[in-house]
C-alpha positions as CSV (number, residue, x, y, z in Angstrom):
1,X,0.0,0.0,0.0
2,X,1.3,3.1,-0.8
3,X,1.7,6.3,1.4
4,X,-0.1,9.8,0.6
5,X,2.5,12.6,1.6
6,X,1.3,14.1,4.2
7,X,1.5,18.2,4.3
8,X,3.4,19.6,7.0
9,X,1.7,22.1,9.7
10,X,3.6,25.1,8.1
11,X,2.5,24.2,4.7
12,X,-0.8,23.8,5.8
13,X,-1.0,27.2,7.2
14,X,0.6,28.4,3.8
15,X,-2.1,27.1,1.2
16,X,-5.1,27.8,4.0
17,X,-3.9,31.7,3.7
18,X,-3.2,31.8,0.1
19,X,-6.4,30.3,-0.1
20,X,-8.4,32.9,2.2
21,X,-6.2,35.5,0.1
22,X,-7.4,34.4,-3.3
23,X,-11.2,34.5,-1.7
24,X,-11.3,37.7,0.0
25,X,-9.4,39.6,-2.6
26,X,-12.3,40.3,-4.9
27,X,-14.3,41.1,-1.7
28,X,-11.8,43.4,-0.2
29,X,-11.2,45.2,-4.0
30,X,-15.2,45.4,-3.9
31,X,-15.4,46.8,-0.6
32,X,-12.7,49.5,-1.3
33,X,-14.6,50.7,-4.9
34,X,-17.8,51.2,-2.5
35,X,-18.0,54.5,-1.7
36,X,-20.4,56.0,0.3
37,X,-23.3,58.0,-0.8
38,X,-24.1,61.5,-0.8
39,X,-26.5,61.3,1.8
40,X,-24.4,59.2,3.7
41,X,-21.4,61.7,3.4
42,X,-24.0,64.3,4.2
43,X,-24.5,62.3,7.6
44,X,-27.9,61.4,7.1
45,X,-31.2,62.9,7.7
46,X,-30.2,64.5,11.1
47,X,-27.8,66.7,9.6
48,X,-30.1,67.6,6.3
49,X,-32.8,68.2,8.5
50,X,-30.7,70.9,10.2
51,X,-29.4,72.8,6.6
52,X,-32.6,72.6,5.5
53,X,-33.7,74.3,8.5
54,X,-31.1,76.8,8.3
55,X,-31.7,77.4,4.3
56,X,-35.6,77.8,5.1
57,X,-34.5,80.9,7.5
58,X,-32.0,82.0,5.1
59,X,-34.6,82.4,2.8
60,X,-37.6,84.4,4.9
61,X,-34.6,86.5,6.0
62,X,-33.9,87.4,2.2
63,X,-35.6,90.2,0.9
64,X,-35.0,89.3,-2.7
65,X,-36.9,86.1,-3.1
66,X,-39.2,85.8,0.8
67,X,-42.4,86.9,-1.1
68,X,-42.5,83.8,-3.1
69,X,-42.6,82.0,0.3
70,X,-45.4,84.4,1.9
71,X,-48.3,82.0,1.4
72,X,-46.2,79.1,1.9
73,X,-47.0,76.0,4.3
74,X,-43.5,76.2,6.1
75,X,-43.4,73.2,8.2
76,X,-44.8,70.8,5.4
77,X,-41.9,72.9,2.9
78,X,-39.5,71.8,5.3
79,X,-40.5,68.1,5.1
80,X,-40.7,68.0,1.8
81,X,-37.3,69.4,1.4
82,X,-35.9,66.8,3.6
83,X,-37.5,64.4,1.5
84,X,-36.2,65.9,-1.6
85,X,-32.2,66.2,-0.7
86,X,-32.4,62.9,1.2
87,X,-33.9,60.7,-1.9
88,X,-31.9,63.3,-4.9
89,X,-28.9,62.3,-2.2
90,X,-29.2,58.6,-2.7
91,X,-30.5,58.7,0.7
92,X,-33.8,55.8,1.9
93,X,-36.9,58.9,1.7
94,X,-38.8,59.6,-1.0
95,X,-40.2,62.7,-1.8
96,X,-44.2,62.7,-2.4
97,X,-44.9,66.6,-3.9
98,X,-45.6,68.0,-6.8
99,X,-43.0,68.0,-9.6
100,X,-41.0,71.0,-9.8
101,X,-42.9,72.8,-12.7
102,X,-46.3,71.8,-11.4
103,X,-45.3,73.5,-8.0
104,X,-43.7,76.7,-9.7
105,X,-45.9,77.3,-12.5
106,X,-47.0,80.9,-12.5
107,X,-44.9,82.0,-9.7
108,X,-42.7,83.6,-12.8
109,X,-39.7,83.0,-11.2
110,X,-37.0,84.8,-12.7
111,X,-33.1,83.4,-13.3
112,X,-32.0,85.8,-10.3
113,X,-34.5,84.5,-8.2
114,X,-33.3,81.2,-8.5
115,X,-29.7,82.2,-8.1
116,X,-30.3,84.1,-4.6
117,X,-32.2,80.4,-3.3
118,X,-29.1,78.8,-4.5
119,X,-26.6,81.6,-2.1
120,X,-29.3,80.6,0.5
121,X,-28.4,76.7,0.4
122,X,-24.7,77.3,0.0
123,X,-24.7,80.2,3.3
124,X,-26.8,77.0,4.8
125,X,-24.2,73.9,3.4
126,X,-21.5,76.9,4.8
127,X,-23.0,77.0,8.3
128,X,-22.6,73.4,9.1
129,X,-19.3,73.0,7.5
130,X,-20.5,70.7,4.7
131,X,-17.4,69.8,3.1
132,X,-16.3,71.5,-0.8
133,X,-16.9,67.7,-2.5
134,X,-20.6,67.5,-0.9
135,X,-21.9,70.6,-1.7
136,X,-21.0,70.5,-5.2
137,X,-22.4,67.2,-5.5
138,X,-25.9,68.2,-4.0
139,X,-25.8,71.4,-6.1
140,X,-24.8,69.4,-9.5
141,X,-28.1,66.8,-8.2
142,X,-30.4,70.2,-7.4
143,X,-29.4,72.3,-10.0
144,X,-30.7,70.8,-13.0
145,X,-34.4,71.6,-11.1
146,X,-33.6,75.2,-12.4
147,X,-35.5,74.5,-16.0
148,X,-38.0,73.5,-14.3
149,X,-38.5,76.1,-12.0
150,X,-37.3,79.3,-13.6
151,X,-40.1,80.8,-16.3
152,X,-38.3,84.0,-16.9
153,X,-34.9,84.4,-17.7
């Protein structure tokens, strides 16, 4: 009868950790490519609860765009602006209102207009320190809403 060789302990140990190597690498390459979302980066609804906040005051403090907000439900504007960055930020809510030209139509917002809400967020991302990277993320994910919302130039 003949005799399987036998591995040694050390050899043993060797292939069982090339093995686990070979596994895990396409795991561990996967898990370095993941990067966190926007909303996550943003630190989740807590802290996009509070810009929003902050925005919504920046806003009924400016004189060049409060009157569109005069009539305004401000508590359900808040939610639904919560909703809004948290889904456009990849985040888990999801915003229920009106599209964005359904809820402006008429309002004949001009191109200014729509620049000073923008100033409004950014004094609002400013306040809470949101880093450079995020904010231009969440502005290139809101901005596009500006053809939608803007009716004269």
């Amino acid at each position: 009868m003949k005799r399987r060789p036998t591995m040694t302990r050390t050899s043993t140990m060797l292939a069982v950790a090339l093995f686990a190597t070979v596994v895990s690498t396409p795991v561990l390459s996967m898990a370095a490519d993941t990067k966190p979302s926007l909303y996550e980066r943003l630190g989740g609804t807590g802290p996009i609860t509070a810009v929003v906040g902050k925005f919504v005051a920046n806003v009924a403090a400016d004189k060049r765009i409060n009157g569109y907000f005069a009539k305004a439900d401000i508590p359900n504007l808040k939610r639904q602006l919560v909703d809004q960055v948290c889904q456009a930020s990849g985040g888990p809510c999801t915003y229920t209102g009106k599209d964005m030209k359904t809820t402006h139509k008429g309002m004949k917002i001009t191109t200014a207009a729509f620049n000073a809400l923008v100033e409004d967020l950014v004094a609002a991302l400013d306040t809470f320190n949101v880093p450079e990277q995020e904010k231009s993320e969440l502005l290139s994910v809101l901005g596009p809403m500006n053809k939608d919302i803007v009716e004269v130039p």
